[in-house]
C-alpha positions in Angstrom: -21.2 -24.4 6.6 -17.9 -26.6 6.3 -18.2 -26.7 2.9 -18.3 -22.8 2.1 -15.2 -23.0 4.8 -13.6 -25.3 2.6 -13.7 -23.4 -0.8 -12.8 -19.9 1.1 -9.9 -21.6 2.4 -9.0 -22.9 -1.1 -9.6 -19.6 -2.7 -7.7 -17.7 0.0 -4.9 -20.3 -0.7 -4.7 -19.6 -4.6 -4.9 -16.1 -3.6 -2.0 -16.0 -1.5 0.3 -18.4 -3.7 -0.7 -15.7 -6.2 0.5 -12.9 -4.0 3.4 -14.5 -3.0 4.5 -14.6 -6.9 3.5 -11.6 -8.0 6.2 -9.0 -6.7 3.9 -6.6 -5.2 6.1 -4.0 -4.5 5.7 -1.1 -1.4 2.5 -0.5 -1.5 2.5 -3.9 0.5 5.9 -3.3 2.1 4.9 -0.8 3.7 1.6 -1.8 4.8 3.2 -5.1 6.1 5.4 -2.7 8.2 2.1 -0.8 9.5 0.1 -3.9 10.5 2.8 -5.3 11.9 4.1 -2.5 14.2 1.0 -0.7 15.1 -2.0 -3.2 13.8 -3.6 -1.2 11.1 -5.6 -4.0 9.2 -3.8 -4.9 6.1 -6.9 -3.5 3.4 -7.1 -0.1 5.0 -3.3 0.1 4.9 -3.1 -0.7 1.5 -5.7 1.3 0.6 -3.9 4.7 2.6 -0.4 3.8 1.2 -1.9 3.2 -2.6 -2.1 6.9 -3.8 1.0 8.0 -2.4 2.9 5.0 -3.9 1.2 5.9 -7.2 2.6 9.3 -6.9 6.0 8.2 -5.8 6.4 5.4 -8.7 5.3 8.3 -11.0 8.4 9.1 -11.5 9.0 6.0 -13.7 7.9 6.6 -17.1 6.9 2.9 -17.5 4.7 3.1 -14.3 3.3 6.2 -15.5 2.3 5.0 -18.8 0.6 2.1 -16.8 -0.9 4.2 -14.2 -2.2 6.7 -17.5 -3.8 3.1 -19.3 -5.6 2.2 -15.6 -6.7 5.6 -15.1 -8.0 6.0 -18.9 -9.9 2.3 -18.6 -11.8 3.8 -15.1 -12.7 6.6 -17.0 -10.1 9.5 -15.2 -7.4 11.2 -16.7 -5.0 10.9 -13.4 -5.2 7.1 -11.5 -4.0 8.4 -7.8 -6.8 10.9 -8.1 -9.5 7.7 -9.3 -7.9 5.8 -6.0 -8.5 8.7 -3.5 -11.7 9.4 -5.2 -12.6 5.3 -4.7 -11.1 5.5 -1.1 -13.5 8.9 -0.4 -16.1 6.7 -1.3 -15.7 3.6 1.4 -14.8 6.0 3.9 -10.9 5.2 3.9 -8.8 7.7 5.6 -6.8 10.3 3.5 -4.1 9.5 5.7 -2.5 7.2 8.3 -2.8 10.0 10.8 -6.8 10.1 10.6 -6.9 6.5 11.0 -4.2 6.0 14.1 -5.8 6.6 17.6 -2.2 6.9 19.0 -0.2 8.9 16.4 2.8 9.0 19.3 3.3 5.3 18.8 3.4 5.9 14.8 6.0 8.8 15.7 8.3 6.6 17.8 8.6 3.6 15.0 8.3 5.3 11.8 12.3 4.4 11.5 11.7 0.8 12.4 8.4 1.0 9.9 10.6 2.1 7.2 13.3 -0.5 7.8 11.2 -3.1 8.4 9.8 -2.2 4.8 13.1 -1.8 3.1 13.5 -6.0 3.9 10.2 -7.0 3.0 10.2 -9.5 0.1 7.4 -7.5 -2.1 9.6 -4.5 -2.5 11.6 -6.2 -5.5 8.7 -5.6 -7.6 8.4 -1.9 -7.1 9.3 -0.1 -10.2 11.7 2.3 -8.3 13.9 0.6 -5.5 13.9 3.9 -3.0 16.8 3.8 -0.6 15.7 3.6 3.2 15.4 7.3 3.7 13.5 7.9 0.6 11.2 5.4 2.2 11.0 7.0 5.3 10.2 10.2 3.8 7.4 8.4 1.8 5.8 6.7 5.5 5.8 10.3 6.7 3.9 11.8 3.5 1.5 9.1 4.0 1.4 9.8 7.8 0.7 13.5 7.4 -1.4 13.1 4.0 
């Protein structure tokens, strides 16, 4: 049906331009890094990275309050424990290693995952700006769970 085509392409338009202006932070930097070095499809990696990145950013006080107002409106008292309960739910992996089929391959880029994650254009919006090896630390939490 061209015209449902149409309005999806229109709507996945808006949401990109959206995206694009929203400073996403590394949530998506890092899940850019994973699709793009070892294919992991760009939902599930965002929805592996999430918690972790909620725990990570948690050391803001500003991103915790926020986290504390989500996690209050979805009726939890912790929000990375309402995401991995959400994610439990779908069937999404606790961690990148229980998704990957060749975790040898994650091994062998996880420094070019982290760098290529460090220069992608969503990270300015991250609360905390990690330095590269705080980053790579975080890819490896999220690899191990």
């Amino acid at each position: 049906n061209l015209a449902y085509r149409e309005k999806m392409l229109g709507a996945a338009c808006l949401g990109g331009m959206a995206f694009a202006n929203s400073n996403l932070g590394i949530t998506h930097s890092i899940a850019h890094s994973l699709g793009g070095e070892l294919g992991v499809p760009h939902g599930i990696a965002n929805a592996i990275v999430l918690p972790f990145v909620v725990e990570f950013n948690s050391k803001d006080e500003k991103a915790k309050e926020r986290y504390q107002t989500l996690a209050s409106m979805v009726g939890y008292g912790n929000f990375q424990q309402a995401i991995l309960d959400l994610n439990r739910q779908v069937d999404i992996p606790s961690s990148l290693s229980d998704y990957l089929k060749d975790n040898g391959a994650f091994l062998d880029k996880v420094d070019k995952i982290a760098s290529m994650a460090m220069t992608d254009l969503t990270i300015g919006g991250n609360p905390i700006r990690p330095i590269q090896e705080e980053l790579r630390q975080l890819i490896l939490k999220i690899y191990k769970g």
